[in-house]
N, CA, C and O atoms as CSV, one atom per row, in Angstrom:
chain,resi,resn,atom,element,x,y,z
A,1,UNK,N,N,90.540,-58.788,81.932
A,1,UNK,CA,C,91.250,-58.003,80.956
A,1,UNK,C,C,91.792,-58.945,79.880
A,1,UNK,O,O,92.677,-59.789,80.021
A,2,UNK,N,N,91.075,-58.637,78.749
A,2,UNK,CA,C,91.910,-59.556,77.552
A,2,UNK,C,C,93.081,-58.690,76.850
A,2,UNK,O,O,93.332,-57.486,76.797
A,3,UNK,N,N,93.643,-59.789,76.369
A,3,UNK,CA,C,95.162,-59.378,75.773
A,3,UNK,C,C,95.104,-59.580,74.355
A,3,UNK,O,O,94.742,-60.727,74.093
A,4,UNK,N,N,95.413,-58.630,73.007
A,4,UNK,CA,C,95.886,-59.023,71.755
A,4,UNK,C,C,97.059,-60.742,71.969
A,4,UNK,O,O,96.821,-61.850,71.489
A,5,UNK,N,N,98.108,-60.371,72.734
A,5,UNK,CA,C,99.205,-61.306,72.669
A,5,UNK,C,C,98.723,-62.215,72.765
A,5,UNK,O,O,97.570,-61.866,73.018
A,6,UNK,N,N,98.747,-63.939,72.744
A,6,UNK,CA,C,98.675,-64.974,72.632
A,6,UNK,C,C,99.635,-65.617,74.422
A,6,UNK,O,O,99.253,-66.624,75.019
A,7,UNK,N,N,100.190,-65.209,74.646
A,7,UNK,CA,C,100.896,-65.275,75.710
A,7,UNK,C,C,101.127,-64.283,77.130
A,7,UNK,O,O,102.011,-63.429,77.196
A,8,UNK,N,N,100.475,-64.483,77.866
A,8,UNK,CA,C,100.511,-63.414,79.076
A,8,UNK,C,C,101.027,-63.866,80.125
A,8,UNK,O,O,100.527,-64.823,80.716
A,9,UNK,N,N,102.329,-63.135,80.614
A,9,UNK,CA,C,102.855,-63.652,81.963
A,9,UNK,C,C,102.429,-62.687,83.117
A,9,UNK,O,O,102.703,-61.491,83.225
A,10,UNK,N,N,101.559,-63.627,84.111
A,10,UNK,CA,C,101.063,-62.326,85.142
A,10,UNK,C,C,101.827,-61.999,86.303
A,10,UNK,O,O,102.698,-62.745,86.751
A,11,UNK,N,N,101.419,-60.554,86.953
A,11,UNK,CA,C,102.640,-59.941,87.928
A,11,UNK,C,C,102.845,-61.019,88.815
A,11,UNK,O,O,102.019,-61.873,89.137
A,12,UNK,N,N,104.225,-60.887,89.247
A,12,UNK,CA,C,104.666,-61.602,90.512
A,12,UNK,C,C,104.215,-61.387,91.475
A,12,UNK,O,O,103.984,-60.302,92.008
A,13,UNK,N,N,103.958,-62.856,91.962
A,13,UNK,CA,C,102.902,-63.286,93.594
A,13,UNK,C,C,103.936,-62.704,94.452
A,13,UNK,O,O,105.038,-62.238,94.164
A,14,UNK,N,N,103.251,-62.853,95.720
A,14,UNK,CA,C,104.255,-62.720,96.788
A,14,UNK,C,C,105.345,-63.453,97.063
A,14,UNK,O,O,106.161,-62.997,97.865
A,15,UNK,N,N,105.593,-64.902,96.365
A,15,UNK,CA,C,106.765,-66.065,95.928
A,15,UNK,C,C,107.479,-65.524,95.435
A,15,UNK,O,O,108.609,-65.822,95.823
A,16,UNK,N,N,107.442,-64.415,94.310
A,16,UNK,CA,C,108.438,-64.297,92.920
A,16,UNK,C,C,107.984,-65.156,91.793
A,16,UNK,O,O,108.616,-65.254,90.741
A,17,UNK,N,N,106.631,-65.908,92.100
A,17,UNK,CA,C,106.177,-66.671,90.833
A,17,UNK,C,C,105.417,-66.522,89.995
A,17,UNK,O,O,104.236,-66.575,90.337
A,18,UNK,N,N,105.682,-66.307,88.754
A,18,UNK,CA,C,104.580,-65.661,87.855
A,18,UNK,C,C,103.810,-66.834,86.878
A,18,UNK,O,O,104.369,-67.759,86.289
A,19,UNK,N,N,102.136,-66.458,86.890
A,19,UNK,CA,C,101.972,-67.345,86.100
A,19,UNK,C,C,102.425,-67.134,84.927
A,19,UNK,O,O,103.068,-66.109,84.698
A,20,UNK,N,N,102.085,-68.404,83.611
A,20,UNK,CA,C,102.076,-68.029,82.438
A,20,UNK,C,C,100.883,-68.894,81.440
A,20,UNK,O,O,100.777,-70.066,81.081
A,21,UNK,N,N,100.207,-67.846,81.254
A,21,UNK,CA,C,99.291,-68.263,80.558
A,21,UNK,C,C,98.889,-68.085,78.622
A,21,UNK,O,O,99.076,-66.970,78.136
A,22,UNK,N,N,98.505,-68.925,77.940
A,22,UNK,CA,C,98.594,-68.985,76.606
A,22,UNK,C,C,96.662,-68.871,76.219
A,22,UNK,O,O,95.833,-69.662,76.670
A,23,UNK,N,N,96.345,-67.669,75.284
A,23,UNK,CA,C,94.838,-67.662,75.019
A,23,UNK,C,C,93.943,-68.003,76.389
A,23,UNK,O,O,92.875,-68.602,76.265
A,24,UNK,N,N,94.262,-67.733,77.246
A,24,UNK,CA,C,93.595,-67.538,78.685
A,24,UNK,C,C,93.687,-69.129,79.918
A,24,UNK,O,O,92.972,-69.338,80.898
A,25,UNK,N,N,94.569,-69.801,79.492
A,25,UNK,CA,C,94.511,-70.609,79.806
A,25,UNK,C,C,95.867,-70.815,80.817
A,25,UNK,O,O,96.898,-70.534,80.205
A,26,UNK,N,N,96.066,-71.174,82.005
A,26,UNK,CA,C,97.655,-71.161,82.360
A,26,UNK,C,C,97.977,-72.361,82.568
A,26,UNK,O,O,97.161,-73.241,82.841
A,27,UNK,N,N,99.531,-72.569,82.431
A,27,UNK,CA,C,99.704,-73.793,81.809
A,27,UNK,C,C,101.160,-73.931,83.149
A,27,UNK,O,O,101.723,-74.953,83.542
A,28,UNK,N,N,101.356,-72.723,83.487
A,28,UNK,CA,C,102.188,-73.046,84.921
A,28,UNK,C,C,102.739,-72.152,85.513
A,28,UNK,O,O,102.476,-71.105,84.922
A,29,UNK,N,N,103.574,-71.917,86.645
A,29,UNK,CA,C,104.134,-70.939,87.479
A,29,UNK,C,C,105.549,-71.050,86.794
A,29,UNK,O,O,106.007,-72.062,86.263
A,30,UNK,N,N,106.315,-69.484,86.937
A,30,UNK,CA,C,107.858,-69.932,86.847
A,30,UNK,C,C,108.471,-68.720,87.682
A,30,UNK,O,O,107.838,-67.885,88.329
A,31,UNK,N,N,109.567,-68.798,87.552
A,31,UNK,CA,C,110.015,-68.193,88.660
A,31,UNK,C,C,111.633,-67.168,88.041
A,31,UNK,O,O,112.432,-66.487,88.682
A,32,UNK,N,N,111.555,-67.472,86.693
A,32,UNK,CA,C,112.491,-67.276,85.975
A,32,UNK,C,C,112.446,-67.034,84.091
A,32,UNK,O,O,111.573,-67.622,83.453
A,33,UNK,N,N,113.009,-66.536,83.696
A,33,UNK,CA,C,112.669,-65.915,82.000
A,33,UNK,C,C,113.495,-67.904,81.571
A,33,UNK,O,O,113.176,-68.362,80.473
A,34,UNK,N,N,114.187,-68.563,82.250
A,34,UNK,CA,C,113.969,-69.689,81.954
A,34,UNK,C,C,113.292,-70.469,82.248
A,34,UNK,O,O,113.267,-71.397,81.440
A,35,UNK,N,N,112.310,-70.637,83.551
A,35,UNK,CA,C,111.368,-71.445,83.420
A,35,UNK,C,C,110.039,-70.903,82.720
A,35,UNK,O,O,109.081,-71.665,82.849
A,36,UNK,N,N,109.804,-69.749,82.014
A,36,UNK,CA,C,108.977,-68.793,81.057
A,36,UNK,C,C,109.053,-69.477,79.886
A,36,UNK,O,O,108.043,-69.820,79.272
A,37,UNK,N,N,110.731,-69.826,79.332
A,37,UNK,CA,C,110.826,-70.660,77.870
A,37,UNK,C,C,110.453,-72.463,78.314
A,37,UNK,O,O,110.101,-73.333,77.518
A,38,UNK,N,N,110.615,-72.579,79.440
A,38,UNK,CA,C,110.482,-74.328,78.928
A,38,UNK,C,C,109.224,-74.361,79.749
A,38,UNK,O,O,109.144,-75.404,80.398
A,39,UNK,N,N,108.080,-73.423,79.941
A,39,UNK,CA,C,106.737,-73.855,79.983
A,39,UNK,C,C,106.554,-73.916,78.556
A,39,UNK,O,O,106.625,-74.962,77.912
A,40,UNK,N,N,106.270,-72.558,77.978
A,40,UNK,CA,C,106.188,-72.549,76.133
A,40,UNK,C,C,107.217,-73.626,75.625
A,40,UNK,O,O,106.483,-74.185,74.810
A,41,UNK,N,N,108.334,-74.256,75.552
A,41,UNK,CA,C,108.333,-75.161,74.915
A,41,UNK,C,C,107.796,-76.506,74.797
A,41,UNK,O,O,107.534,-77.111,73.757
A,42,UNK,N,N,107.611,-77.064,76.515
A,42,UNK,CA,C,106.792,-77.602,76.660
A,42,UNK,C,C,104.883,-77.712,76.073
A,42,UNK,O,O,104.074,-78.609,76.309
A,43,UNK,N,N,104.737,-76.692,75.439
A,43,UNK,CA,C,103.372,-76.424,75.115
A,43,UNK,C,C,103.486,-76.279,73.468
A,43,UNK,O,O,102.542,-75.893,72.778
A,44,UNK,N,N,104.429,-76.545,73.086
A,44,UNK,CA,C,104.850,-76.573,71.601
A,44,UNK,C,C,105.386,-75.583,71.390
A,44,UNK,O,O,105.010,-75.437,70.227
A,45,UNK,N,N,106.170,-74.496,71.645
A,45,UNK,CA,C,106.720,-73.470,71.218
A,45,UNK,C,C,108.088,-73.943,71.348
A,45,UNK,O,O,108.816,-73.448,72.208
A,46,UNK,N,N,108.547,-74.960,70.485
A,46,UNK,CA,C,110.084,-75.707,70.590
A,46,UNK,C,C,110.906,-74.558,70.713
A,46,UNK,O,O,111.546,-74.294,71.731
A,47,UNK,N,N,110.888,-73.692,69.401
A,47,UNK,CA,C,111.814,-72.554,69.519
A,47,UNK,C,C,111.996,-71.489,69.810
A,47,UNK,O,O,112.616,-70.584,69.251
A,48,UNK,N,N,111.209,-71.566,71.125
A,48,UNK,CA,C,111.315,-70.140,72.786
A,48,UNK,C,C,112.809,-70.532,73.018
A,48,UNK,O,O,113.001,-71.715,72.735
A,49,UNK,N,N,113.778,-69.954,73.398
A,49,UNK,CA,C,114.528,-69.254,74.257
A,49,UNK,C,C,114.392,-68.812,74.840
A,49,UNK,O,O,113.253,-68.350,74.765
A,50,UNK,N,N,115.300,-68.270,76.296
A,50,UNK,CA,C,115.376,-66.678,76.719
A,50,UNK,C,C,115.411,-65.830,75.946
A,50,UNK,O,O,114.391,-65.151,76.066
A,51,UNK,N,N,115.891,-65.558,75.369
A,51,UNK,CA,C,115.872,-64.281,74.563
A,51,UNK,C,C,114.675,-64.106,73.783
A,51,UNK,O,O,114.218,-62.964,73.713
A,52,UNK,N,N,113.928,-65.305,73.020
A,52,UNK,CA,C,112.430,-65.492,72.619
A,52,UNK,C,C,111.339,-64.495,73.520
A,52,UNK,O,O,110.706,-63.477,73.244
A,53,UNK,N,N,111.473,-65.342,74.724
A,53,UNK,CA,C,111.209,-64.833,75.758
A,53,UNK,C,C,110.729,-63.271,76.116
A,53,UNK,O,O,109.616,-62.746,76.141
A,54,UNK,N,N,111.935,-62.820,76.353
A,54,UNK,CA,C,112.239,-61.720,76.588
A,54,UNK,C,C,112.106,-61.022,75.856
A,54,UNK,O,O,111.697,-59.984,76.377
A,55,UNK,N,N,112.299,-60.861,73.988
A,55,UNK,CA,C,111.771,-59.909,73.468
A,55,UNK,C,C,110.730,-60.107,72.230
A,55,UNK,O,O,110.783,-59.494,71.163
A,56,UNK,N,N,109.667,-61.201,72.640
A,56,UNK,CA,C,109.223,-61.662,71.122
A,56,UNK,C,C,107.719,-60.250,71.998
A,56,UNK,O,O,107.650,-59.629,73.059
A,57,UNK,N,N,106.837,-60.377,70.756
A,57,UNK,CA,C,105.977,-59.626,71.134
A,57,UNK,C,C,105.000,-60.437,70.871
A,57,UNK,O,O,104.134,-59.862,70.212
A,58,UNK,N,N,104.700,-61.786,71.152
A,58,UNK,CA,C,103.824,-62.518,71.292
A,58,UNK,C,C,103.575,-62.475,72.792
A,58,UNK,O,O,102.556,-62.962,73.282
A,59,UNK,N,N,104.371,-61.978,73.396
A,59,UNK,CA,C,103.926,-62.065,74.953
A,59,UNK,C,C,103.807,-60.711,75.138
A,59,UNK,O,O,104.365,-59.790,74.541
A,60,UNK,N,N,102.715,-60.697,76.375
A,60,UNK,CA,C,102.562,-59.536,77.089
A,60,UNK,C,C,102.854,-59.799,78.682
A,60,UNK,O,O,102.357,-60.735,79.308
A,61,UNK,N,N,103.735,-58.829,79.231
A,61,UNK,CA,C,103.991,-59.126,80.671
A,61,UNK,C,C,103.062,-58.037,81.475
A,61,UNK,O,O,102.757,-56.847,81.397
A,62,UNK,N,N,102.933,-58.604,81.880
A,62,UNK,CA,C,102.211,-57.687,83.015
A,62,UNK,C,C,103.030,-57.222,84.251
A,62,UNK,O,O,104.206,-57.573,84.352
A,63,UNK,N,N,102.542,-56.578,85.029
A,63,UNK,CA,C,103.328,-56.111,86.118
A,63,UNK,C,C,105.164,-56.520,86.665
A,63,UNK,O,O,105.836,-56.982,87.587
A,64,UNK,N,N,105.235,-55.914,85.250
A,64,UNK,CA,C,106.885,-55.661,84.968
A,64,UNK,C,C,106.815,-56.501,83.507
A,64,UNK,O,O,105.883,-56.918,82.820
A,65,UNK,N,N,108.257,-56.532,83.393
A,65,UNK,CA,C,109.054,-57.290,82.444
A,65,UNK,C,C,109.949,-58.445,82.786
A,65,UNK,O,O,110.066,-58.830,83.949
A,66,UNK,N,N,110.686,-59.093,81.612
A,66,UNK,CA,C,111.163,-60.309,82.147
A,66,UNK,C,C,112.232,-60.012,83.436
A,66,UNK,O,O,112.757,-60.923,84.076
A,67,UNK,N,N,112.403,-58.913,83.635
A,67,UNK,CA,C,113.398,-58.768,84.655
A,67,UNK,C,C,112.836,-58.616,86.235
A,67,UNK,O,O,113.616,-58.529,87.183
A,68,UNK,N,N,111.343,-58.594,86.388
A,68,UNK,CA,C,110.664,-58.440,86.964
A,68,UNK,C,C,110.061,-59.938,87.552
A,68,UNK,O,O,109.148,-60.629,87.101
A,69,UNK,N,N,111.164,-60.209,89.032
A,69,UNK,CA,C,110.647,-61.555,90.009
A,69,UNK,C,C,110.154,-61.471,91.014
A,69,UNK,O,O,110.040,-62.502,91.677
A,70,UNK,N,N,109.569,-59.976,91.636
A,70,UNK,CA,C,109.340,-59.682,93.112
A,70,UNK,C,C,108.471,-58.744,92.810
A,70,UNK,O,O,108.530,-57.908,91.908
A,71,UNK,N,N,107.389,-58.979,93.875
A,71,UNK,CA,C,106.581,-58.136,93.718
A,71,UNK,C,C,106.657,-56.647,94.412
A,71,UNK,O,O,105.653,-56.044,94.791
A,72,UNK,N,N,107.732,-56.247,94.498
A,72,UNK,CA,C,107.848,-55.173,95.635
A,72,UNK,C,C,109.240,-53.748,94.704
A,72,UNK,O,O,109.925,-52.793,95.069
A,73,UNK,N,N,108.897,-54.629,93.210
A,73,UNK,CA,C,110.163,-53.557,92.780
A,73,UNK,C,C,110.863,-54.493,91.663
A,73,UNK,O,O,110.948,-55.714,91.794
A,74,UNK,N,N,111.376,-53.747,90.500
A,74,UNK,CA,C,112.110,-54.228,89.601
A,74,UNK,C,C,113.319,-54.684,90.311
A,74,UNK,O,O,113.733,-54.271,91.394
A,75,UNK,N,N,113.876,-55.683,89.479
A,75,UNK,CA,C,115.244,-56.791,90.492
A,75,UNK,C,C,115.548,-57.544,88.916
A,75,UNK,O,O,114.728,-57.785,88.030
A,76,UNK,N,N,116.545,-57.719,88.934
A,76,UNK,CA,C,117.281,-58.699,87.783
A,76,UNK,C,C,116.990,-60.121,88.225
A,76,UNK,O,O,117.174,-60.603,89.342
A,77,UNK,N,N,116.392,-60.832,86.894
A,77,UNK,CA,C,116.190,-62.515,87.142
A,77,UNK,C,C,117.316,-63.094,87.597
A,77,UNK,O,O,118.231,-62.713,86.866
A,78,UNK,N,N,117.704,-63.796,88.402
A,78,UNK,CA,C,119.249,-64.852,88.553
A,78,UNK,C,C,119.450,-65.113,87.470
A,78,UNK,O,O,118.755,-65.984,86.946
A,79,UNK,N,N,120.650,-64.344,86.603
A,79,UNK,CA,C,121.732,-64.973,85.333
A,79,UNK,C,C,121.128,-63.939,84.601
A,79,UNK,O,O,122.145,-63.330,84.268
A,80,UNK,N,N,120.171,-63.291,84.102
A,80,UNK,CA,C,119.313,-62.756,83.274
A,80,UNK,C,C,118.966,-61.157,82.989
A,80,UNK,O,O,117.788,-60.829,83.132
A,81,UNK,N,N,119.886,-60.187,82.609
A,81,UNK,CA,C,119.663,-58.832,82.863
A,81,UNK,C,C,119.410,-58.159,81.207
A,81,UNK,O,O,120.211,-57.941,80.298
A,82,UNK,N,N,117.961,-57.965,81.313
A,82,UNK,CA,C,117.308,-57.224,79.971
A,82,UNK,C,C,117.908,-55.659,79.647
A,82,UNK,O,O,117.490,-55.026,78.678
């Protein structure tokens, strides 16, 4: 399944870890809408935030939203409620 967005975070594993991948490529697991911004900053997107994050529409989430860490049901990230 391809995506318009440039950024796709896929549903949460059975961990709570989602990948995140940029133009089809994934670049790492996170486990949090902050480890979501410092993969992308790490990858040159200096000025991701959380909040970047969470509401830019360069990303597409998949099976949920940033509030979405478990695969068994929407749940608020630790610190993080959209």
């Amino acid at each position: 399944m391809s995506s318009t967005q440039p950024v796709v975070i896929c549903p949460p594993d059975e961990g709570g870890g989602r990948r995140v991948r940029i133009d089809g490529t994934t670049l790492g697991r996170a486990w949090s809408v902050k480890d979501v911004a410092a993969i992308l900053q790490e990858a040159g997107l200096r000025s991701f935030d959380e909040v970047h994050v969470a509401y830019s529409a360069l990303i597409e989430w998949r099976g949920g939203g940033p509030s979405q860490w478990t695969c068994d049901g929407p749940r608020p990230a630790p610190g993080f409620e959209v």
